[in-house]
mmJSON file of the N, C-alpha and C atoms, coordinates in Angstrom:
{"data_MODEL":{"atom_site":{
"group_PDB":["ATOM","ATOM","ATOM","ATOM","ATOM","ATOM","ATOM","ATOM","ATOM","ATOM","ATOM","ATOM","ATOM","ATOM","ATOM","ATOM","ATOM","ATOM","ATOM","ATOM","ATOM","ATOM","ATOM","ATOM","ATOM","ATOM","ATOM","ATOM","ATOM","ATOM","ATOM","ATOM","ATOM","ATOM","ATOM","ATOM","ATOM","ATOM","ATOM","ATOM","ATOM","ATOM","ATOM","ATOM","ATOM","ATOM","ATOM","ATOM","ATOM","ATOM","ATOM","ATOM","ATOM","ATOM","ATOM","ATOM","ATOM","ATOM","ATOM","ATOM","ATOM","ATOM","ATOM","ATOM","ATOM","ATOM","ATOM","ATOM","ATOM","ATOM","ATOM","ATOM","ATOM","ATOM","ATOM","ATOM","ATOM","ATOM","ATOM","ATOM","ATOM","ATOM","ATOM","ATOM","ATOM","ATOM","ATOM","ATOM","ATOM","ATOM","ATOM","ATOM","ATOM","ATOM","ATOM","ATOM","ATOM","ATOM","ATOM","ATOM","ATOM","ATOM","ATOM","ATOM","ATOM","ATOM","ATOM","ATOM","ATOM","ATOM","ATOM","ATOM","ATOM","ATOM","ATOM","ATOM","ATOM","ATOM","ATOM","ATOM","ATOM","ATOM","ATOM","ATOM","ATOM","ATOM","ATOM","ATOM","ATOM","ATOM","ATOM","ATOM","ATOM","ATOM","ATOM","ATOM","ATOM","ATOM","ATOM","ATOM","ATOM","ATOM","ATOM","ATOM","ATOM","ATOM","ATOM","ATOM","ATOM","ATOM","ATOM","ATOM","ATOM","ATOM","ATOM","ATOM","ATOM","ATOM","ATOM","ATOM","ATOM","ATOM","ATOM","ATOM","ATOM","ATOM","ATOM","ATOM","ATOM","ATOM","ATOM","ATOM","ATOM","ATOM","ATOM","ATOM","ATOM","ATOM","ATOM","ATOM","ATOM","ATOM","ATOM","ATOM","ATOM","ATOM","ATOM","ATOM","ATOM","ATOM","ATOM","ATOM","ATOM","ATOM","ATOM","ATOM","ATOM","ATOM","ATOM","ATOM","ATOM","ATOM","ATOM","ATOM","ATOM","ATOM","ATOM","ATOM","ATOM","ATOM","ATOM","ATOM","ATOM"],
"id":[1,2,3,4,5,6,7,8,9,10,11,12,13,14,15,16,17,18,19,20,21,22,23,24,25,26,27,28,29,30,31,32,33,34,35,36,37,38,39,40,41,42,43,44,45,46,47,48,49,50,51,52,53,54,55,56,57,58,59,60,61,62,63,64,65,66,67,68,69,70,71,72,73,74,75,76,77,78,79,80,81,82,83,84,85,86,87,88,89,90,91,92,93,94,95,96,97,98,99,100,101,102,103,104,105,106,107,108,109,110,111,112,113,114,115,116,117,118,119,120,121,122,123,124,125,126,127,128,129,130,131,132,133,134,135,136,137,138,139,140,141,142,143,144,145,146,147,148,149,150,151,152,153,154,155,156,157,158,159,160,161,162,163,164,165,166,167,168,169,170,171,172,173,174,175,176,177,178,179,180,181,182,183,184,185,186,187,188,189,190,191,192,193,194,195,196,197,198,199,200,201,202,203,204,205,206,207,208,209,210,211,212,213],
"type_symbol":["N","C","C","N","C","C","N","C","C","N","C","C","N","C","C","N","C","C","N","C","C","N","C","C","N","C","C","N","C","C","N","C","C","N","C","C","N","C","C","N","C","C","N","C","C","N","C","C","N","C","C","N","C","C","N","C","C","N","C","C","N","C","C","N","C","C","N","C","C","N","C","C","N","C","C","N","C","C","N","C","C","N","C","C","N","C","C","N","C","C","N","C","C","N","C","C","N","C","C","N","C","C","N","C","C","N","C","C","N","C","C","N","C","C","N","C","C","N","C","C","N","C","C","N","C","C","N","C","C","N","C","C","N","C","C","N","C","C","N","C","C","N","C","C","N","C","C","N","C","C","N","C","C","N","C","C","N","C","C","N","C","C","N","C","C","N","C","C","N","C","C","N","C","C","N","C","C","N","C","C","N","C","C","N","C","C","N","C","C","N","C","C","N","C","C","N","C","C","N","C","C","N","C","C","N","C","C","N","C","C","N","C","C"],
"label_atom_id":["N","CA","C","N","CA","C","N","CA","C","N","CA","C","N","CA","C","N","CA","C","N","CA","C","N","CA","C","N","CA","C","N","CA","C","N","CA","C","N","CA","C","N","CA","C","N","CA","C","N","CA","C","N","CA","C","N","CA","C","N","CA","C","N","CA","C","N","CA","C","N","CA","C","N","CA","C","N","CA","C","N","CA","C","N","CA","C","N","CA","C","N","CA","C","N","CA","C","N","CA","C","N","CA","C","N","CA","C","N","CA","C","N","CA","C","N","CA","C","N","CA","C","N","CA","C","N","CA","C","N","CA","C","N","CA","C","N","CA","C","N","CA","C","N","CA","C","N","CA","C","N","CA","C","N","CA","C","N","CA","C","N","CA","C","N","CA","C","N","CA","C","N","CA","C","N","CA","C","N","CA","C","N","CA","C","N","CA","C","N","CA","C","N","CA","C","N","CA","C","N","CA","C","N","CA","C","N","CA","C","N","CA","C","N","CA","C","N","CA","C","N","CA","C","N","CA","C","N","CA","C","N","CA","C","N","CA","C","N","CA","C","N","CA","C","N","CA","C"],
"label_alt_id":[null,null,null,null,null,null,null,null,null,null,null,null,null,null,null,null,null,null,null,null,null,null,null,null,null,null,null,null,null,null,null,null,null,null,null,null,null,null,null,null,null,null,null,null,null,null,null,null,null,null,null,null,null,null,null,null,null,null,null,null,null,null,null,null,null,null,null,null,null,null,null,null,null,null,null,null,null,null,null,null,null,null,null,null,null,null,null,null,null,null,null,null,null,null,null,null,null,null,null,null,null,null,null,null,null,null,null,null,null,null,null,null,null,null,null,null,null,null,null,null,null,null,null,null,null,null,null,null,null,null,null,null,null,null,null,null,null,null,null,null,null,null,null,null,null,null,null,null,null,null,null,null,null,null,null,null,null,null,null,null,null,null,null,null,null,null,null,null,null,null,null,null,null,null,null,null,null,null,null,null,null,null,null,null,null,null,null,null,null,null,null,null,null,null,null,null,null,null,null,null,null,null,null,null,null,null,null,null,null,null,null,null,null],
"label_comp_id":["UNK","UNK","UNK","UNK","UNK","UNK","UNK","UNK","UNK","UNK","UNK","UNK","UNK","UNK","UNK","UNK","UNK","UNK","UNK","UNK","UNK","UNK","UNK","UNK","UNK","UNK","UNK","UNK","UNK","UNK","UNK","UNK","UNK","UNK","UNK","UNK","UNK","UNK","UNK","UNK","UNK","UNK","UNK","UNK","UNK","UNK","UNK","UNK","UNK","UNK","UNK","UNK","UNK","UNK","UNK","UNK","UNK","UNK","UNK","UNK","UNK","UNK","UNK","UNK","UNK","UNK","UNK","UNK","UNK","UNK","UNK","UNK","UNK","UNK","UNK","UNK","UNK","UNK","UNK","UNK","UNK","UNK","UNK","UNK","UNK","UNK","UNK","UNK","UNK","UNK","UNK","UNK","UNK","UNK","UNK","UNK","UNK","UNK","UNK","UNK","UNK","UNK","UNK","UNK","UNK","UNK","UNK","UNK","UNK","UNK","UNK","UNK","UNK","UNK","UNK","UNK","UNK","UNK","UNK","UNK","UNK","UNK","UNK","UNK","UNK","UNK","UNK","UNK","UNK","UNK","UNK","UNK","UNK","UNK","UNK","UNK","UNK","UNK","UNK","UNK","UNK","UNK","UNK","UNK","UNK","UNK","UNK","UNK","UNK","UNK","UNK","UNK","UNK","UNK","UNK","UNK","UNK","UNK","UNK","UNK","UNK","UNK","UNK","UNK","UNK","UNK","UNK","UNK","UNK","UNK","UNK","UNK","UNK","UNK","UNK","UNK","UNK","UNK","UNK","UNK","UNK","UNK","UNK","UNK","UNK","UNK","UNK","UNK","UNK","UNK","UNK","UNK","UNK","UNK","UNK","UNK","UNK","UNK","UNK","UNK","UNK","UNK","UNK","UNK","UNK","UNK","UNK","UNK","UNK","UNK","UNK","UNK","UNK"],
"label_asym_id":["A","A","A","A","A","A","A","A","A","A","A","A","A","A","A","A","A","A","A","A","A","A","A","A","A","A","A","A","A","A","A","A","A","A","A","A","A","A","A","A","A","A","A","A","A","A","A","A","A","A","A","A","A","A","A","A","A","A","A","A","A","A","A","A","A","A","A","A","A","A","A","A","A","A","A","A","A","A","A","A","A","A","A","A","A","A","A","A","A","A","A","A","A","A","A","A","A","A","A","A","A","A","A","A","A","A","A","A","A","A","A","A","A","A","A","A","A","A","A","A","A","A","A","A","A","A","A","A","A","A","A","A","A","A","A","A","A","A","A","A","A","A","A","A","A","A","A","A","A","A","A","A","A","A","A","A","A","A","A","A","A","A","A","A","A","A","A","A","A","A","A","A","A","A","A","A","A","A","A","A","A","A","A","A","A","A","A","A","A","A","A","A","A","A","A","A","A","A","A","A","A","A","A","A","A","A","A","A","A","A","A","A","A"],
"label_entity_id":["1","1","1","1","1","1","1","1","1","1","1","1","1","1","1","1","1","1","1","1","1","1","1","1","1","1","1","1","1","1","1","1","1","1","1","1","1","1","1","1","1","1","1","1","1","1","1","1","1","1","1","1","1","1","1","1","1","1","1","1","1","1","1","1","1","1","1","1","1","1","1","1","1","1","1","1","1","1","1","1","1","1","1","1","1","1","1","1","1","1","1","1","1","1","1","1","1","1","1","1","1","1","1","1","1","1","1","1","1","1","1","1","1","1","1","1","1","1","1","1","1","1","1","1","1","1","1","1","1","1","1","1","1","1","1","1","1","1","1","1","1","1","1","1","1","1","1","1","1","1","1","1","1","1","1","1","1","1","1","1","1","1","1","1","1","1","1","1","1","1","1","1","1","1","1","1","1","1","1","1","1","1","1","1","1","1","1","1","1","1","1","1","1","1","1","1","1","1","1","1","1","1","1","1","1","1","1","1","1","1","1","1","1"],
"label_seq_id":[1,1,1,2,2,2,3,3,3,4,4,4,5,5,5,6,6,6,7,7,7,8,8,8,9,9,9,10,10,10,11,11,11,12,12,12,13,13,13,14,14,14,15,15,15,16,16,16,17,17,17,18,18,18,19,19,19,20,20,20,21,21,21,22,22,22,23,23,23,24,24,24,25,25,25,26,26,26,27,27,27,28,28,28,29,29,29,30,30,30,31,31,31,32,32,32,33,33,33,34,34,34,35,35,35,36,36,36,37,37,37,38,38,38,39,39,39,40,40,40,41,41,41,42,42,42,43,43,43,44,44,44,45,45,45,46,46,46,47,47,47,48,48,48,49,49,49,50,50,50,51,51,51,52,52,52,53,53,53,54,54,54,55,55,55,56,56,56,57,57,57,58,58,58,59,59,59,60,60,60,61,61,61,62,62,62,63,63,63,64,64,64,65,65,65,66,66,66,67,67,67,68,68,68,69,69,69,70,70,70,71,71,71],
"pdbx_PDB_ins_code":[null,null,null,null,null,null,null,null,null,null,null,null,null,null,null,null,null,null,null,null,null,null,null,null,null,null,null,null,null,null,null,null,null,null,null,null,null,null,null,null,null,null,null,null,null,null,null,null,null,null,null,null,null,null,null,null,null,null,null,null,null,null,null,null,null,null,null,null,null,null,null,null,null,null,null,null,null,null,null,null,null,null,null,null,null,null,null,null,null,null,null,null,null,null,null,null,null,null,null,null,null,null,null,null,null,null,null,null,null,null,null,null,null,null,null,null,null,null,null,null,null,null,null,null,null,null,null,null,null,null,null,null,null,null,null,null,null,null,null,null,null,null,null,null,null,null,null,null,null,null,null,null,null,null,null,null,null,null,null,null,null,null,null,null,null,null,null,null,null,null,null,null,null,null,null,null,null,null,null,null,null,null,null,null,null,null,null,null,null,null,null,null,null,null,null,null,null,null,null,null,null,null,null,null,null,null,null,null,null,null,null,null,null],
"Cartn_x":[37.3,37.544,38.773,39.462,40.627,40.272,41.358,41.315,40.976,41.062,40.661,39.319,39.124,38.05,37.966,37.35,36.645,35.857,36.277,35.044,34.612,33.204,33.102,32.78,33.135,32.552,31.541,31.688,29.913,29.563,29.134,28.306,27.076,25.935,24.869,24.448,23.974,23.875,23.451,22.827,23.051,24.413,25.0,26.45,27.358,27.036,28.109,27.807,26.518,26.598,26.718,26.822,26.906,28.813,29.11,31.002,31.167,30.463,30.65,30.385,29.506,29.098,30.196,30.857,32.111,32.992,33.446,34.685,34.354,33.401,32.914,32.832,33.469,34.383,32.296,32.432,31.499,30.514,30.512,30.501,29.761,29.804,29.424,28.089,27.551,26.119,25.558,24.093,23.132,23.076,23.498,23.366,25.208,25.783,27.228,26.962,26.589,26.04,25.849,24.228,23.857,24.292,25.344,26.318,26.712,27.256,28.147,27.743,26.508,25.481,25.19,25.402,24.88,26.044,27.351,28.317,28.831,28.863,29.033,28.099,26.556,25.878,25.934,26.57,26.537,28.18,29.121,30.269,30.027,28.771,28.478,27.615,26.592,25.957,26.82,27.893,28.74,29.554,29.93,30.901,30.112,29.089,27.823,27.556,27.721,27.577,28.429,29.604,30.813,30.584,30.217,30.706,29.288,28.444,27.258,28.0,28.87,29.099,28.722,28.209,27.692,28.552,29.686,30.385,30.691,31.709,31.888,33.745,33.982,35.328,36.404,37.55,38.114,38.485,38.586,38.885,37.546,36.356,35.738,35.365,35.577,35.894,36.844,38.051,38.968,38.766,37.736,37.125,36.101,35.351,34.358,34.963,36.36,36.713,37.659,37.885,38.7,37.271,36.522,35.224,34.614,35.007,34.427,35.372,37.125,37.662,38.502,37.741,38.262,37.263,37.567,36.145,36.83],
"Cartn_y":[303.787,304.321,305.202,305.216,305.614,307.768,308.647,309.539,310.504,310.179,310.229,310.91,312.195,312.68,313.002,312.568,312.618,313.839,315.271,316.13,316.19,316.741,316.354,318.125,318.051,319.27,320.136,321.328,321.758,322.193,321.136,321.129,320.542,321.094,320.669,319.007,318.474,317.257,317.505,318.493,319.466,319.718,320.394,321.124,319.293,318.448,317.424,316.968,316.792,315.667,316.643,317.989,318.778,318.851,318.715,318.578,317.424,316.246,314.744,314.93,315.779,315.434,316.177,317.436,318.296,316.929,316.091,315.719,314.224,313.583,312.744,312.66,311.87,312.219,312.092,313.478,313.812,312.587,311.26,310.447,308.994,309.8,308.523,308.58,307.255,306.545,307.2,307.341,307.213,306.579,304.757,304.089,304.469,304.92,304.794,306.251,307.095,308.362,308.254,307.13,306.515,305.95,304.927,304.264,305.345,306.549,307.042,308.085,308.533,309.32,308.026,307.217,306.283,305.731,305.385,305.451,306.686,308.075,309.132,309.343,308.996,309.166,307.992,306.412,305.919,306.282,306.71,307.107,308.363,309.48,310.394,309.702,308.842,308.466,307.529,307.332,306.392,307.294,308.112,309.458,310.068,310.196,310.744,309.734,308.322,307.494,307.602,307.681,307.901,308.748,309.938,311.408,311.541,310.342,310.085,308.979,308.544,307.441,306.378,306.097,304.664,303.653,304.11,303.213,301.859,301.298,299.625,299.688,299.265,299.554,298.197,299.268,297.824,296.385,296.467,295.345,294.554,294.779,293.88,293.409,294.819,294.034,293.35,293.011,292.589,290.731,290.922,289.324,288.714,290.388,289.632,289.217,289.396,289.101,287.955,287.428,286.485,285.104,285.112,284.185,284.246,285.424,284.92,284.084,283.779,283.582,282.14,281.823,280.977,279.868,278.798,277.397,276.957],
"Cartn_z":[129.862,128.538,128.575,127.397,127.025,126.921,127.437,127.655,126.528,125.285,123.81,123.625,123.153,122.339,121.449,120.351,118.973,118.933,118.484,117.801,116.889,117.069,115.859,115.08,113.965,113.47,113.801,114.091,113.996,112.948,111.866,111.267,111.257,110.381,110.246,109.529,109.682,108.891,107.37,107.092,105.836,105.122,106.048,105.32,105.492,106.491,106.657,105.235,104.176,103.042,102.246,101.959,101.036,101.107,101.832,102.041,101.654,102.098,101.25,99.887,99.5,97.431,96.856,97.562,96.853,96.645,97.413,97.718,96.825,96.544,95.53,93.77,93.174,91.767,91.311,90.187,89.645,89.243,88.729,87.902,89.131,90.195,91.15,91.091,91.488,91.277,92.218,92.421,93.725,94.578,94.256,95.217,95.935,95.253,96.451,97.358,96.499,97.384,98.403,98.394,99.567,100.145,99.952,100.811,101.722,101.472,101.623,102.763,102.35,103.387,104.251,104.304,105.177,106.012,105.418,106.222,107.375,107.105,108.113,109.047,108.553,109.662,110.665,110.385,111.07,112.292,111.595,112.024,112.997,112.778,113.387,114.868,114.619,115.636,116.471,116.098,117.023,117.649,117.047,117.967,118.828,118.839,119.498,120.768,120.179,121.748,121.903,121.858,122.837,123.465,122.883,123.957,124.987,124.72,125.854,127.111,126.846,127.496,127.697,126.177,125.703,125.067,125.422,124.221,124.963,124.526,124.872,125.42,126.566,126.582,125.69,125.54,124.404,125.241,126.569,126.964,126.876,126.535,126.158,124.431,123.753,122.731,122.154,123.051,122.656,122.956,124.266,125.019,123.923,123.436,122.477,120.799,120.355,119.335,119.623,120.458,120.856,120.778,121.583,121.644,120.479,119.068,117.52,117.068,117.487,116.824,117.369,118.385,119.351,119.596,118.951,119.156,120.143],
"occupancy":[1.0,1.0,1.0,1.0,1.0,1.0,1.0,1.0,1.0,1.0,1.0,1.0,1.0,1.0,1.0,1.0,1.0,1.0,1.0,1.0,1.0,1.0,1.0,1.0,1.0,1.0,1.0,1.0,1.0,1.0,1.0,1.0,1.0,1.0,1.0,1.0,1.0,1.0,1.0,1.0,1.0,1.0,1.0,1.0,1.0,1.0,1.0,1.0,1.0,1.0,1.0,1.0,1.0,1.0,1.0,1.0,1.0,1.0,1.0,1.0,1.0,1.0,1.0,1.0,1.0,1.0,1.0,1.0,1.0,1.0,1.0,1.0,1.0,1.0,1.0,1.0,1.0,1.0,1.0,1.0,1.0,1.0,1.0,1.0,1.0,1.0,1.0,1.0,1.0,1.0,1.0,1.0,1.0,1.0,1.0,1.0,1.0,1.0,1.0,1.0,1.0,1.0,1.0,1.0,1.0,1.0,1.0,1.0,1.0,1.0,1.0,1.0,1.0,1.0,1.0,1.0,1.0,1.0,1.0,1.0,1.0,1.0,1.0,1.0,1.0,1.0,1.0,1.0,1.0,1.0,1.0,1.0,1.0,1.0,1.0,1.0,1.0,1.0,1.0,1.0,1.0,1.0,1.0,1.0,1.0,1.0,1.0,1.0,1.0,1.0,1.0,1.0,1.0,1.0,1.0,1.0,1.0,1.0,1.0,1.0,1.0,1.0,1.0,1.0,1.0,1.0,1.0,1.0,1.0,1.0,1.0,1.0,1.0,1.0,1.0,1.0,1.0,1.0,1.0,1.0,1.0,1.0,1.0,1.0,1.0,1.0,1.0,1.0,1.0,1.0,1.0,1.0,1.0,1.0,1.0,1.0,1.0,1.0,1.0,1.0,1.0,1.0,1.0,1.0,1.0,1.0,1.0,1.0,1.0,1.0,1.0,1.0,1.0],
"B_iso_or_equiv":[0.0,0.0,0.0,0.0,0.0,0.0,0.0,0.0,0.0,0.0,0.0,0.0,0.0,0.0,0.0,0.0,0.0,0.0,0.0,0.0,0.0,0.0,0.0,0.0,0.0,0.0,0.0,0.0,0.0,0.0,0.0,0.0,0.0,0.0,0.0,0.0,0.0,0.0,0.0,0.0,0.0,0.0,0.0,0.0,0.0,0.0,0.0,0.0,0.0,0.0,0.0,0.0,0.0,0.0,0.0,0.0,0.0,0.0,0.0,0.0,0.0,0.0,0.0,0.0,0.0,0.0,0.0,0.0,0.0,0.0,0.0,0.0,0.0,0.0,0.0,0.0,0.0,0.0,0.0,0.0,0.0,0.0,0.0,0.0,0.0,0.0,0.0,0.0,0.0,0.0,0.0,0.0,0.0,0.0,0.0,0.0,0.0,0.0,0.0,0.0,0.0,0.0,0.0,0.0,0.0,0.0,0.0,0.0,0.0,0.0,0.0,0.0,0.0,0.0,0.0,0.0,0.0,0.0,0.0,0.0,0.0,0.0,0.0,0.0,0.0,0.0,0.0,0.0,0.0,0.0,0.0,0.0,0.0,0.0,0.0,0.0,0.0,0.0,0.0,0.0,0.0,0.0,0.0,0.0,0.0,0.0,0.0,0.0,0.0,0.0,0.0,0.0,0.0,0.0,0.0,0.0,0.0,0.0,0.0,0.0,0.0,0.0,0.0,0.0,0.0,0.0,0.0,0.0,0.0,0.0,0.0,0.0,0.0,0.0,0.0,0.0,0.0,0.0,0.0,0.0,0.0,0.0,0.0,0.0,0.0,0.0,0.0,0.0,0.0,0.0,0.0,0.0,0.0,0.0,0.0,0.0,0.0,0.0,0.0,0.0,0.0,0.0,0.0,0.0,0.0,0.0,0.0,0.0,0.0,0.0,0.0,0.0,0.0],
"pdbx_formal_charge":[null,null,null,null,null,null,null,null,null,null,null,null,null,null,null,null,null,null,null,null,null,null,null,null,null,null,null,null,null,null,null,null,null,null,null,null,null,null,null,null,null,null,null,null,null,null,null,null,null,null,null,null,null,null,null,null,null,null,null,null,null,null,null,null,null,null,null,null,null,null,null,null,null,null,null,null,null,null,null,null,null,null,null,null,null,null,null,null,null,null,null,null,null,null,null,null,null,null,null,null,null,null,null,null,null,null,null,null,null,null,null,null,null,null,null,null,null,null,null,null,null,null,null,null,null,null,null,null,null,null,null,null,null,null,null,null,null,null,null,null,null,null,null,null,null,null,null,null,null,null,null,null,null,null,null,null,null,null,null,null,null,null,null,null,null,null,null,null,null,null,null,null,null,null,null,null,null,null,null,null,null,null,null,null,null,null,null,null,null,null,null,null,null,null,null,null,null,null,null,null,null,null,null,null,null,null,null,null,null,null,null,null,null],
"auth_seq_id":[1,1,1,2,2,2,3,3,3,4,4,4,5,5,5,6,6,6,7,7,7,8,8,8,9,9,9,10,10,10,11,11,11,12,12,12,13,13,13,14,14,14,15,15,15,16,16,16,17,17,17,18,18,18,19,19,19,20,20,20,21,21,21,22,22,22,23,23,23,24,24,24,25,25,25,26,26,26,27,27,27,28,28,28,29,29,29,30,30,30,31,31,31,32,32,32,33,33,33,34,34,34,35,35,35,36,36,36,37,37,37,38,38,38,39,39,39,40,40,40,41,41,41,42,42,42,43,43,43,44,44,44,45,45,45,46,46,46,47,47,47,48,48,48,49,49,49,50,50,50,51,51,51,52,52,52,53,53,53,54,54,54,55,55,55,56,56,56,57,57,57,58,58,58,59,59,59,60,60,60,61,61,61,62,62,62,63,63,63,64,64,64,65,65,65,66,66,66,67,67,67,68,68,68,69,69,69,70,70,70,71,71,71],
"auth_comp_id":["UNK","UNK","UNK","UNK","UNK","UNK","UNK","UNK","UNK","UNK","UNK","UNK","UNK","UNK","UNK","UNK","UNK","UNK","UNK","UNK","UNK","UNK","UNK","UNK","UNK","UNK","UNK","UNK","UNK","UNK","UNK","UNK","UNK","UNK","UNK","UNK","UNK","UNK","UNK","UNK","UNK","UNK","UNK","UNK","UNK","UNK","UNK","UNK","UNK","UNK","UNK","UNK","UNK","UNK","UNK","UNK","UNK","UNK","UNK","UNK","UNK","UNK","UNK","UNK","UNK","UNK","UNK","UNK","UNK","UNK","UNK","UNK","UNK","UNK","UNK","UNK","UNK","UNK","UNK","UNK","UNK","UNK","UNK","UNK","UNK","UNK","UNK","UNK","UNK","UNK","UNK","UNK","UNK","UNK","UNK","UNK","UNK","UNK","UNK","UNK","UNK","UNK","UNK","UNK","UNK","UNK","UNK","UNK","UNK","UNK","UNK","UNK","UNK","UNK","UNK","UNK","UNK","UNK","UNK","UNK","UNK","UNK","UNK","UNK","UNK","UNK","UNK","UNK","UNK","UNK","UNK","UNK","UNK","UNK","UNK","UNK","UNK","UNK","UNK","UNK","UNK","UNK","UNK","UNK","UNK","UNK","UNK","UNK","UNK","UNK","UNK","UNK","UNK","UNK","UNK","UNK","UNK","UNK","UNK","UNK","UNK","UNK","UNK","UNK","UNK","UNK","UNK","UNK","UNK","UNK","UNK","UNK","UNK","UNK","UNK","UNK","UNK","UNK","UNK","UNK","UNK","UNK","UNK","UNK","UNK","UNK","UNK","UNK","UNK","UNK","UNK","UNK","UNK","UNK","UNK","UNK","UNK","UNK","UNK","UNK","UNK","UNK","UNK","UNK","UNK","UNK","UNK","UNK","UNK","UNK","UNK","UNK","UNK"],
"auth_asym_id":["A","A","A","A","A","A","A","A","A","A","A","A","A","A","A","A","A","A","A","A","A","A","A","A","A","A","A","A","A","A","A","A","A","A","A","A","A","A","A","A","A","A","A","A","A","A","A","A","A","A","A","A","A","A","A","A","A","A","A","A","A","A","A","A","A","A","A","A","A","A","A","A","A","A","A","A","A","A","A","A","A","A","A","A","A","A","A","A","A","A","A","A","A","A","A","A","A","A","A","A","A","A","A","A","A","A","A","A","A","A","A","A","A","A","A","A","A","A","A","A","A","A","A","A","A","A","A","A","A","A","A","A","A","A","A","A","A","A","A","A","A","A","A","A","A","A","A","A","A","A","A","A","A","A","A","A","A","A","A","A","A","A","A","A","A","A","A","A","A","A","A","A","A","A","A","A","A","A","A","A","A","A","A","A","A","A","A","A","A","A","A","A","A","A","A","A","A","A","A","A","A","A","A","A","A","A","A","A","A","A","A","A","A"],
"auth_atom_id":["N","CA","C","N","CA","C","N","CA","C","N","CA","C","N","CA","C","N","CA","C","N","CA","C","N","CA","C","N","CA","C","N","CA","C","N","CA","C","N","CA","C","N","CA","C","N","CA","C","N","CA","C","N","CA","C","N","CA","C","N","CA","C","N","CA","C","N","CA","C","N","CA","C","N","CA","C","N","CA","C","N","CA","C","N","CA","C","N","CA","C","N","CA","C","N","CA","C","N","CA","C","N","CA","C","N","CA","C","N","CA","C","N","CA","C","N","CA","C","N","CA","C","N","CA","C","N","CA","C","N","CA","C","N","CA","C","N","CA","C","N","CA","C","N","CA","C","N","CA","C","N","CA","C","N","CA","C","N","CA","C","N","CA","C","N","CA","C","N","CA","C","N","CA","C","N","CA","C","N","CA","C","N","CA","C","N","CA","C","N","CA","C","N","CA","C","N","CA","C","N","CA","C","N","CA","C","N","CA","C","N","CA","C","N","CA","C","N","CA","C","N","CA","C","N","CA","C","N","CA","C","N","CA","C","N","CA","C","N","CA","C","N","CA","C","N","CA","C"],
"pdbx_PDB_model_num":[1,1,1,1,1,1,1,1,1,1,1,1,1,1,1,1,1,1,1,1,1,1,1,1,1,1,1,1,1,1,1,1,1,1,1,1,1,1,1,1,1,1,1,1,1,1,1,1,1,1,1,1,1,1,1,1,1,1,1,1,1,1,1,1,1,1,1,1,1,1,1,1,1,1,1,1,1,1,1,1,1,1,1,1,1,1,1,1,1,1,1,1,1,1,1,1,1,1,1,1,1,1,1,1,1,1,1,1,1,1,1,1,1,1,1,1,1,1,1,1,1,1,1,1,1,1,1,1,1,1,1,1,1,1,1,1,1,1,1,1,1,1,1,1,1,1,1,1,1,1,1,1,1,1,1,1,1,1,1,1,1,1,1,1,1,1,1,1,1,1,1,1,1,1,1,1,1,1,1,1,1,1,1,1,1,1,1,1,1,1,1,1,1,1,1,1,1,1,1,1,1,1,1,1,1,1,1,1,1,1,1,1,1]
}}}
């Protein structure tokens, strides 16, 4: 893995969607809300396997996007 670290805020998963609803135009739905709380926490739990040393190195995702794109 590449020498690269991602921090992440210390915030609470509280204060992280209460900083997402400020920054969201007044007028947005529930369901994009939810999109939206649902997109950072997945962006949070992936920064989180990285800094466990779970992640995937790119030379294999680069093998595994070549074998989607390659019959």
């Amino acid at each position: 893995m590449g020498d690269h670290q991602v921090v992440i805020p210390a915030m609470s998963n509280k204060e992280l969607v209460s900083d997402l609803l400020t920054r969201l135009p007044d007028n947005v739905s529930l369901q994009q809300i939810a999109r939206e709380v649902e997109f950072v926490a997945g962006v949070r739990e992936g920064l989180e396997q990285l800094d466990r040393g779970d992640g995937v190195a790119i030379e294999k995702v680069e093998d595994l996007i070549e074998s989607w794109t390659t019959k």
